[in-house]
C-alpha positions in Angstrom: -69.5 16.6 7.2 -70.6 12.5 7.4 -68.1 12.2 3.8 -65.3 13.8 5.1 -65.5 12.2 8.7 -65.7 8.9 6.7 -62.7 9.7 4.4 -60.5 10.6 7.8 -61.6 7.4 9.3 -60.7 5.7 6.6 -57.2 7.4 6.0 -56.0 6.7 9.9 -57.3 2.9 9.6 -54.8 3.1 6.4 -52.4 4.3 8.1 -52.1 7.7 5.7 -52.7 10.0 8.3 -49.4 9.0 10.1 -47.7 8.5 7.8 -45.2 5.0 7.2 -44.1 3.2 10.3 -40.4 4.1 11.0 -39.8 1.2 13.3 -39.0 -2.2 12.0 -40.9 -5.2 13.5 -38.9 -5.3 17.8 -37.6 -8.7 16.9 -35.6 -7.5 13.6 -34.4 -4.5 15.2 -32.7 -6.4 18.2 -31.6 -8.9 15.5 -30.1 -5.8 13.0 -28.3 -4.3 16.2 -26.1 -7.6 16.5 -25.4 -7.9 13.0 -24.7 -4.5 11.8 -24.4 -2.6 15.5 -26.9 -0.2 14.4 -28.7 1.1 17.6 -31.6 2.3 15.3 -32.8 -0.1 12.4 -35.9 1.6 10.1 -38.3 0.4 8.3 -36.4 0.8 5.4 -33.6 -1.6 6.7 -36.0 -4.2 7.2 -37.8 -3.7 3.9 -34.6 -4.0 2.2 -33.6 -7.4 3.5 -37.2 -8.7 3.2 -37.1 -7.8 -0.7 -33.6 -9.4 -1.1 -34.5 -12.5 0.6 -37.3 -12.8 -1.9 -35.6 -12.5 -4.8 -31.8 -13.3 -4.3 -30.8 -17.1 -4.7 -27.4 -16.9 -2.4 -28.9 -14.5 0.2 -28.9 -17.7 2.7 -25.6 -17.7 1.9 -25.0 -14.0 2.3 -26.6 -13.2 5.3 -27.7 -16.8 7.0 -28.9 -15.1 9.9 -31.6 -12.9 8.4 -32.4 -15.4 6.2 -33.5 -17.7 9.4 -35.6 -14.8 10.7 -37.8 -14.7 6.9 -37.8 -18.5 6.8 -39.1 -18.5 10.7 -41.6 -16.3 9.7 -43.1 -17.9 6.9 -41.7 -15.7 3.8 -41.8 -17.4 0.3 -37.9 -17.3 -1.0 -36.8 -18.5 -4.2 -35.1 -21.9 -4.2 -31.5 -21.5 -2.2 -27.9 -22.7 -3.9 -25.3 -24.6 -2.7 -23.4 -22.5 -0.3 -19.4 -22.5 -0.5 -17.9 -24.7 1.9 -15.9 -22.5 3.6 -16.2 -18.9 4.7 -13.9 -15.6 4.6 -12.4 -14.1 7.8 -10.0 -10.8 7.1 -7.3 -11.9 10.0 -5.2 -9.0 10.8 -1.9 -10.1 11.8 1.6 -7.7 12.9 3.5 -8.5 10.3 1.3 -9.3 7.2 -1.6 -6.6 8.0 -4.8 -7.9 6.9 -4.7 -11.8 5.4 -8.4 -13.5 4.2 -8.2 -17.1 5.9 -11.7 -19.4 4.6 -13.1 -21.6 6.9 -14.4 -24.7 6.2 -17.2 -25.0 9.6 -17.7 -28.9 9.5 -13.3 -28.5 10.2 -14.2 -26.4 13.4 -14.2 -29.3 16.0 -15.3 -26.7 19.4 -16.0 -23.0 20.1 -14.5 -21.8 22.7 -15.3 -18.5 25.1 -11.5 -17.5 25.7 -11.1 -15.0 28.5 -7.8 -13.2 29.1 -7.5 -11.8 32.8 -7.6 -8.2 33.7 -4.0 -6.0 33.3 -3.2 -2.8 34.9 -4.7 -1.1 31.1 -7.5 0.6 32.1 -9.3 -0.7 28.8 -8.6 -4.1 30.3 -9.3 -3.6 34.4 -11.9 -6.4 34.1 -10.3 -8.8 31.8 -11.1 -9.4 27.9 -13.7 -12.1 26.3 -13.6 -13.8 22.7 -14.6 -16.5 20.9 -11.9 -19.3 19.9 -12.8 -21.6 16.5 -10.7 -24.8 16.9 -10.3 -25.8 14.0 -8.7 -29.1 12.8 -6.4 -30.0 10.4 -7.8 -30.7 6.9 -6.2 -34.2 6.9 -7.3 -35.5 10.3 -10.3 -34.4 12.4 -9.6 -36.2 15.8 -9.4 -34.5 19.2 -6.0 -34.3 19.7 -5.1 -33.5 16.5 -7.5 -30.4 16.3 -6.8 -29.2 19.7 -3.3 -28.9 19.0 -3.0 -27.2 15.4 -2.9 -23.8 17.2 -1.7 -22.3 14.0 -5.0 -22.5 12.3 -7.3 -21.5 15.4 -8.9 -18.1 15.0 -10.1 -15.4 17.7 -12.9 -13.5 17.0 -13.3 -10.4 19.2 -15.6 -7.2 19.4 -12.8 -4.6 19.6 -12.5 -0.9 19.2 -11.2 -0.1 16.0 -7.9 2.3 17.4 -6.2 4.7 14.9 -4.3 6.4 17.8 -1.1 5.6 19.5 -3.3 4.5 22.3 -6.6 4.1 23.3 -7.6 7.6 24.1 -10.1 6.2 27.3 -12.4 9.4 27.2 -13.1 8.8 23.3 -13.8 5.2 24.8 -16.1 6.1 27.3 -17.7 8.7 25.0 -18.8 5.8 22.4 -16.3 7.4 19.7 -15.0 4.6 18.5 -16.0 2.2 16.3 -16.5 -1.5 17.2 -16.0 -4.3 14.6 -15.7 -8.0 15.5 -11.7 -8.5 14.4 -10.6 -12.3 13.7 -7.0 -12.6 14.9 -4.6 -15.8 14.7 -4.9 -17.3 18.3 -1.2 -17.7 18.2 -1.0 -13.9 17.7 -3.6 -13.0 20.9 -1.4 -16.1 22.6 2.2 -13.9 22.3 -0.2 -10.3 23.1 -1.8 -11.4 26.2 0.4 -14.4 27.7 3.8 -13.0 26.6 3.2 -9.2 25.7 1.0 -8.1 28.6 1.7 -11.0 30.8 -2.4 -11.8 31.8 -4.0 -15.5 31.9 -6.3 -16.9 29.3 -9.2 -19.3 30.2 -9.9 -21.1 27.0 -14.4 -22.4 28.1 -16.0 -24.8 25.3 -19.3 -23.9 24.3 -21.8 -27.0 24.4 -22.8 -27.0 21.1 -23.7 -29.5 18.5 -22.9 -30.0 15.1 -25.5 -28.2 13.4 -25.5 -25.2 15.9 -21.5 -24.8 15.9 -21.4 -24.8 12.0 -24.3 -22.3 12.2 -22.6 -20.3 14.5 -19.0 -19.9 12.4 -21.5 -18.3 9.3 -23.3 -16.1 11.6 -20.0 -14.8 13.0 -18.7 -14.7 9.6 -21.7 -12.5 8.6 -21.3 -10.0 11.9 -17.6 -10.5 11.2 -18.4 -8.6 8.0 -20.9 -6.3 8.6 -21.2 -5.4 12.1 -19.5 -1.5 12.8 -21.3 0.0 16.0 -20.2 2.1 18.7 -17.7 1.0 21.0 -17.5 2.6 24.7 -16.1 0.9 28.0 -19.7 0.0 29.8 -22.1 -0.8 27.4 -21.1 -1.5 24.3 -17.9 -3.6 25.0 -16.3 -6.9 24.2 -18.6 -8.4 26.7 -22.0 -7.0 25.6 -21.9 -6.7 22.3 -20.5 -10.7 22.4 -23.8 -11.5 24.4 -25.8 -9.9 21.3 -24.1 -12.2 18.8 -24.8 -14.9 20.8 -28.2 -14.2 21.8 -28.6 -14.1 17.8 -27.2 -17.4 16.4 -27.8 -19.4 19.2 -31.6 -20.0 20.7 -29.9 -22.0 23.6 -28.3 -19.3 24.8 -30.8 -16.8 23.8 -33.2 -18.6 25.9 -30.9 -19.5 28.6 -32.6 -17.7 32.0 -29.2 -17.0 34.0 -27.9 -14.9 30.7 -31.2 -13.0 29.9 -30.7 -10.4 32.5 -27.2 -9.8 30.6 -23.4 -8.9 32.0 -21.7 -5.6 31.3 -18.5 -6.6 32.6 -16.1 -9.6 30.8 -15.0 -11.1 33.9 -18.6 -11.5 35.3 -20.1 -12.8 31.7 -17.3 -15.3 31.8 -18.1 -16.4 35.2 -21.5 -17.0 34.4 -20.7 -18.9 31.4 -18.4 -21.2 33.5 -21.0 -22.2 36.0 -24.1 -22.7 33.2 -25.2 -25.4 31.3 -24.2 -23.6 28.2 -20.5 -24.4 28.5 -18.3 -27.4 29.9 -16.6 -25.6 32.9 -15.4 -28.6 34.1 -12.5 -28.7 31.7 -11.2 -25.4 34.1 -11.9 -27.5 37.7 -7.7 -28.2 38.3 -5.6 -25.8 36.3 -2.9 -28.2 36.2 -4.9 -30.5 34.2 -6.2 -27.6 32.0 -3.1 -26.3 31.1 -2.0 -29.7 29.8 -5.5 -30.1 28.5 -5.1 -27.1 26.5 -7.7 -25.3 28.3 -5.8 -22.5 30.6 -2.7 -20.5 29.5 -0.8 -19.3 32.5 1.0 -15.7 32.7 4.4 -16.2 31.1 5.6 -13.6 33.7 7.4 -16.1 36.0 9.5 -17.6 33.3 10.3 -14.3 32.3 11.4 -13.7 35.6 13.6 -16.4 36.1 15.3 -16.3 32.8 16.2 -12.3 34.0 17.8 -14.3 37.0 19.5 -17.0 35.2 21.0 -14.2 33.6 21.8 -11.7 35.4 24.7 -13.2 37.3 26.6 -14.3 34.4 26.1 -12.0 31.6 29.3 -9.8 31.1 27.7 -6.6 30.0 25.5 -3.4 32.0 24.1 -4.2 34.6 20.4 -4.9 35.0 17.9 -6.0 37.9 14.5 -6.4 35.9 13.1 -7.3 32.0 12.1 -3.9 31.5 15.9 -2.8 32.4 17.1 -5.2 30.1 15.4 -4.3 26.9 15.9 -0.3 27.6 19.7 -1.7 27.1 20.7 -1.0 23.3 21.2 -4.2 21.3 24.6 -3.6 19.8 25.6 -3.2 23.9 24.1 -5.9 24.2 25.5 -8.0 21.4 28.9 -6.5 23.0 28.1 -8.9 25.7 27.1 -11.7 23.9 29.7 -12.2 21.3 32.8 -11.9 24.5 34.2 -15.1 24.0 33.7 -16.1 27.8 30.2 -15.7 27.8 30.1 -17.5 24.6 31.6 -20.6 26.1 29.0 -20.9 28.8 26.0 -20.5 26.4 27.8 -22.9 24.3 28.0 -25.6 27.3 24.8 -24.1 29.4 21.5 -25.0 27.5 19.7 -23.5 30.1 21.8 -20.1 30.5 21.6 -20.1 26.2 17.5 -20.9 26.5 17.3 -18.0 29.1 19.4 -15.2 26.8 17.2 -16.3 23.8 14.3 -15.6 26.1 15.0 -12.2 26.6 16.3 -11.4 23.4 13.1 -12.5 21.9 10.8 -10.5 24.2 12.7 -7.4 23.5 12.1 -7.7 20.0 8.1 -8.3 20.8 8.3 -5.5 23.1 9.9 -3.3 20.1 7.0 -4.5 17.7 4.2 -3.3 19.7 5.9 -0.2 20.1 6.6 0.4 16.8 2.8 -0.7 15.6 2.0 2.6 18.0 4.3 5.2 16.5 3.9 4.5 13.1 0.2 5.0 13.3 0.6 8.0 14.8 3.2 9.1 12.4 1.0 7.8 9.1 -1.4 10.2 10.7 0.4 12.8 9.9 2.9 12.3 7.2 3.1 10.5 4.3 4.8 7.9 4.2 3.9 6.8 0.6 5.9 9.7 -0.9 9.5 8.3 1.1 8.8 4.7 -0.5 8.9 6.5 -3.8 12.7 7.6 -2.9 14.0 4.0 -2.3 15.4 1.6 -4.9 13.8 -1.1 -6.0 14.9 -3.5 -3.3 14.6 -1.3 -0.5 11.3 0.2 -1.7 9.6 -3.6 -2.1 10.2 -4.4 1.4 9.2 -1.0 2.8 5.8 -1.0 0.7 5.1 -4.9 1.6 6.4 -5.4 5.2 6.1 -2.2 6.6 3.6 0.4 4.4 0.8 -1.7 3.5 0.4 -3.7 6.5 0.5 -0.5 8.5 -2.7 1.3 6.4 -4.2 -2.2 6.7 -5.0 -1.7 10.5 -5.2 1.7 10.5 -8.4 1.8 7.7 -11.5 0.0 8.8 -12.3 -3.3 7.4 -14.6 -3.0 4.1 -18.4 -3.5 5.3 -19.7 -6.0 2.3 -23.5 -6.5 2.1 -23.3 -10.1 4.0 -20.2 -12.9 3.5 -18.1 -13.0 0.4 -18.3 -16.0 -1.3 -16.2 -15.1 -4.3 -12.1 -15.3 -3.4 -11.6 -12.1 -6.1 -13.7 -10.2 -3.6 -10.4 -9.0 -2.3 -8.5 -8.8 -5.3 -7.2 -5.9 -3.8 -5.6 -7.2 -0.6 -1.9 -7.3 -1.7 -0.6 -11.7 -1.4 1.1 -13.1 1.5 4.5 -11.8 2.1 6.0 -14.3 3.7 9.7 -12.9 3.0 9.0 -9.8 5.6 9.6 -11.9 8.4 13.1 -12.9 7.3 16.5 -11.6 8.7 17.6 -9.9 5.3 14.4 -8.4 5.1 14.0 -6.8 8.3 18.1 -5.8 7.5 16.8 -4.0 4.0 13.6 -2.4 6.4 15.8 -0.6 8.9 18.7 0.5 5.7 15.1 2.1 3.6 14.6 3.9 7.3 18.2 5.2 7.4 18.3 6.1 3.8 14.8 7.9 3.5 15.7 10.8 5.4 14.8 12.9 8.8 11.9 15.1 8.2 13.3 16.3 11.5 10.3 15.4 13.6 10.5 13.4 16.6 7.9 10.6 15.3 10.6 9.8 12.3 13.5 9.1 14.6 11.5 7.3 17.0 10.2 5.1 13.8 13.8 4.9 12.7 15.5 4.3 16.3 12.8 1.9 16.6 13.0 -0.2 13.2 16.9 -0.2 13.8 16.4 -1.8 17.5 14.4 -4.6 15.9 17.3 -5.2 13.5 19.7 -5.1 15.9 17.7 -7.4 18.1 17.1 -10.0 15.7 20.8 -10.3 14.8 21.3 -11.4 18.5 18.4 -13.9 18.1 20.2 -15.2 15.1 23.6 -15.2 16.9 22.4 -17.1 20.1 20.5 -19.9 17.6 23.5 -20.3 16.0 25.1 -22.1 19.4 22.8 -24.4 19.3 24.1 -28.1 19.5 
C-alpha cells in the first residue's frame, strides 16, 4: 500500500488528480472581462495571450493592455516594434454607416466623461455616460483650437447593440443584447441628444497626463475592438461596464477609494466623478461660463419652442400649436405655404422669421431620419432588400446600394471582433469608401425615385419606408428653398 499511497501523494501535489486549473490567475480575469466582456475567462484565454506575448513582436501594439499586465509581471517578450502612430476607430454615422477614422493619441488634447441627462426613454431614465476624445487639429495643437474642431472629436460609448425597431426593454433587462463600446462623431451624439431627444450634455475632463491619456485612447481602441459582453439595464450598462474600462487603463482611477465601491446608475457615477480628484469639475461650477467654455450643452428645446412661436402667427398654411404638430404636417403642404408669395416677402425681409422656418424645417427632416433608421431595420429583418437594388438602373441602383443599403446592414451587423487593434488600413478593405455624394439634394431626389420605382410588396413596412424616404425629399427641398432667400 506505502507505493501506491506515495504515487497518489505525489499525483495531487502535481496537480493530476484534479485535473488543470480552469480559472485564470483573479487579476486577468477582471482584466479579460473589461476587454473582451467575457464574464468567464479560462485558463485557456489566459494561456493564449501569455504565449502570444512571448512570441509576437506587435502584440504591444495589438493588445497594449495585456501586454502591461505580462510586462508587470515579469514575463520575457521578444523585443517590441514601432507602433503606428495612430489607431483605428469604426465610427458609425446616419448617413455613411460604418467609416474607420485613425487616431493619432499625442493629437488628443483632453478626455472627457460627457453625460447626457435622463429623457422620458425608459433606457435613458437615469441619463447616459461616454467618453469624449478632443482631439486637435493636425496643423495646430493649442487649446482653443482643439476644443473647437468638434468635427473630429469622437464619443466612445458602451451601448447595446439594437437590431430592432426599438429597444425591446425586457430583452434589456434580460441581458439579451449584446454590448460593444461604439465610437460615434460627437457632432452626431450632439444633434441625437441636444436636438433629437432634447436632454443636456455635461462634457467633465478627466485629469490626466500625457502619458496616461495617450495610453488610455490605445486601450479604448483595443476594448473598442474586442469587447462584446452582455448588455442589461442594471449591471451591465453604459455606466458599469465604463467603470471596468477605466478601472483597467488607468491605476488612478482604479485606485481611487470613492470609485472602488462602484455606481450602477450613469447619473450617480457622473456625480461622483464631478466632485473627485479624478476630474476637473470646476469647469461645470457656472453653466453660463461652461456653455461658452465648451463644457455644458443646453437642451435645444427652448429654441425650438420659440422658433414654433415666431412661426406660428405668420405662416399662411394649417394650423399648428406645437413642433410635433408641425412635422406631422406633409411637406409639399407645407411647401404650399412657403412658396405663397406673401410669406415669401417676410422671410425675405425677416431674418429672424426666415432663421425660425429653417429651424423647423430642418428638425423635421432629423425627426424623419431617426424614423426611418427604425423601419428599415425592421424591414431588412424581414425582406430583402438586396434583390429590389437589383431592379434599379444604374443611377438609381448606386445611390440605393451606397446611401441607403449598405449603410443600413452596416449598423444592423455587429462590428467585426479582430484579435486586438488593426494596424494595417487594408484590414477593412471591405468597408465600401466614403460616400460623400449621399448627403446631396440630387441624391436624396434619385433615393426617394429608386423607392417609388422598386415596387409595393404590399406590406405596411414598404410604404412606411417609401412614405418615409419621400417626406425626407420633400423636406429637404423646403430646406433648399428657404436657403435660397438668404441675403
Amino acid at each position: 500500500m506505502r507505493p501506491l499511497l506515495v504515487l497518489l501523494m505525489l499525483l495531487v501535489l502535481g496537480g493530476c488528480a484534479t485535473g488543470p486549473s480552469l480559472a485564470p490567475p483573479e487579476d486577468f480575469a477582471r482584466l479579460a472581462k473589461a476587454v473582451t466582456g467575457d464574464s468567464a475567462p479560462t485558463a485557456a484565454d489566459h494561456q493564449a495571450e501569455l504565449d502570444a506575448y512571448r512570441v509576437e513582436p506587435d502584440y504591444p501594439c495589438r493588445q497594449p493592455l495585456y501586454a502591461r499586465y505580462f510586462a508587470g509581471r515579469g514575463v520575457v517578450a521578444p523585443a517590441p516594434v514601432a507602433c503606428s502612430p495612430q489607431v483605428p476607430f469604426a465610427v458609425l454615422s446616419v448617413d455613411e454607416g460604418v467609416r474607420i477614422a485613425w487616431v493619432d493619441p499625442a493629437r488628443v488634447s483632453a478626455v472627457h466623461v460627457l453625460f447626457a441627462g435622463n429623457s422620458s426613454s425608459p433606457a435613458s431614465r437615469f441619463g447616459h455616460v461616454a467618453l469624449r476624445l478632443v482631439v486637435c487639429p493636425a496643423s495646430d495643437s493649442s487649446p482653443g483650437e482643439c476644443d473647437s474642431n468638434l468635427a473630429e472629436h469622437l464619443l466612445l460609448s458602451f451601448q447595446a447593440h439594437v437590431d430592432d425597431y426599438t429597444l425591446d426593454v425586457l430583452k434589456a433587462l434580460g441581458g439579451e443584447y449584446q454590448a460593444n463600446l461604439f465610437a460615434s462623431r460627437f457632432m452626431d451624439s450632439y444633434e441625437q441628444y441636444a436636438i433629437g431627444e432634447f436632454r443636456e450634455l455635461y462634457s467633465l475632463p478627466l485629469r490626466l497626463d500625457a502619458p496616461q491619456r495617450q495610453a488610455l485612447v490605445r486601450d479604448l481602441a483595443q476594448i473598442h475592438w474586442r469587447f462584446a459582453g452582455s448588455y442589461d439595464f442594471f449591471t451591465r450598462n453604459c455606466a458599469t461596464l465604463l467603470q471596468q474600462a477605466l478601472a483597467a487603463s488607468w491605476s488612478d482611477y482604479a485606485s481611487d477609494p470613492v470609485m472602488a465601491g462602484g455606481f450602477l446608475r450613469p447619473d450617480h457615477l457622473f456625480a461622483a466623478l464631478r466632485e473627485s480628484r479624478l476630474a476637473d469639475g470646476q469647469v461645470l461650477a457656472t453653466l453660463s461660463q461652461a456653455e461658452h467654455d465648451g463644457f455644458y450643452f443646453s437642451s435645444t428645446r427652448p429654441f425650438y419652442e420659440q422658433a414654433v412661436a415666431s412661426v406660428r402667427g405668420q405662416h399662411p398654411g394649417e394650423a399648428f400649436s406645437s413642433l410635433r404638430g408641425y412635422i406631422e404636417i406633409a411637406p409639399l403642404r407645407r411647401a404650399l405655404a412657403l412658396h405663397q408669395s406673401d410669406y415669401v416677402k417676410r422671410l425675405a425681409a425677416d431674418d429672424q422669421l426666415l432663421q425660425a422656418q429653417l429651424m423647423l424645417e430642418e428638425y423635421a427632416l432629423l425627426s424623419s431620419q431617426r424614423l426611418l433608421q427604425g423601419y428599415a431595420a425592421e424591414y431588412l429583418r424581414q425582406q430583402d432588400l438586396t434583390a429590389r437594388a437589383s431592379t434599379l438602373d444604374a443611377e438609381h441602383g448606386k445611390v440605393f446600394q451606397a446611401c441607403f443599403l449598405q449603410p443600413l446592414q452596416q449598423r444592423n451587423r455587429p462590428v467585426r471582433r479582430p484579435a486586438g487593434i488593426p494596424s494595417r488600413a487594408d484590414s477593412f478593405a471591405d468597408l465600401p469608401g466614403p460616400a460623400a455624394h449621399c448627403t446631396s439634394p440630387h441624391s436624396r431626389t434619385l433615393l426617394a425615385e429608386a423607392f417609388a420605382s422598386s415596387g409595393d410588396d404590399g406590406s405596411a413596412q414598404w410604404r412606411q419606408l417609401n412614405d418615409l424616404v419621400r417626406y425626407r425629399a420633400d423636406t429637404l427641398d423646403n430646406i433648399l428653398f428657404l436657403r435660397q432667400l438668404r441675403p
